[in-house]
C-alpha positions in Angstrom: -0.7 -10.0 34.1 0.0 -7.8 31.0 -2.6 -4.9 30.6 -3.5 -3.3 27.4 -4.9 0.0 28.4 -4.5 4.0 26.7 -1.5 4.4 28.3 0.1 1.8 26.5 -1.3 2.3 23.2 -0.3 5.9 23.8 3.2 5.2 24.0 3.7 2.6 20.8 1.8 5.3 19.0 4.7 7.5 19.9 7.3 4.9 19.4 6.0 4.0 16.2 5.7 8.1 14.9 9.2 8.1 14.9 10.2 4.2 13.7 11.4 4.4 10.3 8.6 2.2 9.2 6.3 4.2 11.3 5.6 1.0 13.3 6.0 -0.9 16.4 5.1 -3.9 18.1 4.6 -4.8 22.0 5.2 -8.2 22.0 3.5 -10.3 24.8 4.6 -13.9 23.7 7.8 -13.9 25.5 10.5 -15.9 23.0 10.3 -15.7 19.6 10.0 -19.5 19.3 6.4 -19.3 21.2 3.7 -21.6 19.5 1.4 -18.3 19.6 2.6 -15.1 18.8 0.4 -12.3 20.4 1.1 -8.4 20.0 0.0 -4.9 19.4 1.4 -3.6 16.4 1.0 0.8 15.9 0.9 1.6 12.5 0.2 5.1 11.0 -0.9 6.1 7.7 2.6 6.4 5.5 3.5 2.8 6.8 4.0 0.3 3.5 2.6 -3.3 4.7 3.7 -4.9 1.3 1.1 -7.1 0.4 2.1 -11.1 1.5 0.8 -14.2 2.2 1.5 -16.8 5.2 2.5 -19.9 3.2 5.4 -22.4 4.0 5.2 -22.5 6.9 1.0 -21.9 6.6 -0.1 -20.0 9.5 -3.3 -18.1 10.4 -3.5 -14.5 11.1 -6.1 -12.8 13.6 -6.4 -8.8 13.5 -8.4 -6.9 16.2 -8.6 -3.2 15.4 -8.2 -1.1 19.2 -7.9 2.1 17.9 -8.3 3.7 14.8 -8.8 2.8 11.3 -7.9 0.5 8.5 -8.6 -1.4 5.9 -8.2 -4.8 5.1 -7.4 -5.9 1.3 -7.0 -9.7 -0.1 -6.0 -10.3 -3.8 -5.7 -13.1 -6.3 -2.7 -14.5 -8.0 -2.3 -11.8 -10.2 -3.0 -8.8 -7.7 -6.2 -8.0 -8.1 -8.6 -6.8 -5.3 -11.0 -9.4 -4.3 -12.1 -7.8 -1.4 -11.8 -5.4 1.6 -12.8 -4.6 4.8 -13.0 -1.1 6.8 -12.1 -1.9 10.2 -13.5 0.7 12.5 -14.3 -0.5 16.0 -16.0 2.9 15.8 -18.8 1.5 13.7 -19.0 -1.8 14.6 -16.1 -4.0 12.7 -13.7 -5.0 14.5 -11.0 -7.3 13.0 -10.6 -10.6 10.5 -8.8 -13.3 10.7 -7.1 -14.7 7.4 -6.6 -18.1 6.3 -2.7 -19.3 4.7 -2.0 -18.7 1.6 -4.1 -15.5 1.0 -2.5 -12.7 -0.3 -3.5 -9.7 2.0 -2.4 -6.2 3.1 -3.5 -3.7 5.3 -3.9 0.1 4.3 -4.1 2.4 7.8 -6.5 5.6 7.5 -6.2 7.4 11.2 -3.4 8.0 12.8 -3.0 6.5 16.0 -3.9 2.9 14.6 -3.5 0.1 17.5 -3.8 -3.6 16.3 -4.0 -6.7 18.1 -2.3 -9.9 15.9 -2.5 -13.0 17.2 -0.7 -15.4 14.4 0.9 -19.1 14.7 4.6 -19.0 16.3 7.3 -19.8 15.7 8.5 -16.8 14.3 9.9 -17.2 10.8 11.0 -14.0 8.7 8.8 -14.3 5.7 10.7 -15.9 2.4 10.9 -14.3 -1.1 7.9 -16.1 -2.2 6.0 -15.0 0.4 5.7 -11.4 -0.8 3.6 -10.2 -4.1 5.5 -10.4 -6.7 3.0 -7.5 -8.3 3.4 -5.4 -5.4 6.1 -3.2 -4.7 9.3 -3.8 -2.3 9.2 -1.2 0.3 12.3 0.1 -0.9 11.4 1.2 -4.4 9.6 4.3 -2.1 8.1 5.9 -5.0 6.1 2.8 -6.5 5.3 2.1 -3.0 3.8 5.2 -2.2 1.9 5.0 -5.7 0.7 1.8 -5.0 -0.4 3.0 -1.3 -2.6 5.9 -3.2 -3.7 3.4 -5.7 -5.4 1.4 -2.9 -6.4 4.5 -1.0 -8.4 5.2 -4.4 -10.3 1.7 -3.9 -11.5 1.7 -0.3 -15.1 1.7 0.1 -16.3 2.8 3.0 -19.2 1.1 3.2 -17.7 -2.1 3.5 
């Protein structure tokens, strides 16, 4: 049996504070070839998610927020926001899951944010066309910490 319990989170959190993407996953599917990939994935506040899609190969994406706060964005073709979602298992929302094909991303607002993914295995790196090409590559550091503040300046927290 695999438990998720504090001390657990409490130890990716740490893990992921010092990843230079200022995230980590705890796999719990065992190969990477599984037909389900379940995991926790740590994420704190500076960490770029570029915004993507899951398209060739189409898979479905499931997020349980466990701890802490986020917000989930989808776009159109051309980038723009068509809607969000404040996950805060604080107040009563707890996760999404996302269709293929949608652009998404998620923006993390508390440090200490645990998430629970479930998504369809096996695990293939996402391709070029996969990633926005509107958004900035998590490289270019500067446009993606502008874009990061850009979105922070959209959240609505009444969502």
């Amino acid at each position: 049996m695999k438990i998720v319990n504090e001390a657990l989170l409490n130890e990716l959190t740490e893990q992921a504070k010092t990843s230079p993407r200022l995230r980590m996953n705890y796999n719990f599917h065992e190969e990477m070839d599984a037909p389900i990939h379940r995991l926790l994935n740590a994420i704190e506040p500076d960490s770029y998610v570029r915004p993507h899609r899951h398209q060739h190969p189409d898979k479905e994406e499931i997020f349980l927020v466990l701890r802490g706060k986020a917000v989930f964005f989808l776009f159109d073709e051309e980038g723009n926001i068509t809607g969000q979602l404040l996950l805060d298992p604080l107040n009563g929302c707890y996760g999404a899951e996302i269709k293929p094909g949608i652009w998404h991303t998620l923006l993390i607002l508390e440090k200490g944010t645990v998430i629970y993914e479930v998504k369809e295995g096996p695990f293939a790196p996402l391709s070029p066309e996969n990633f926005a090409p509107w958004s900035p590559a998590p490289e270019q550091t500067e446009e993606a910490r502008n874009y990061m503040e850009y979105l922070a300046g959209q959240v609505n927290t009444q969502s």
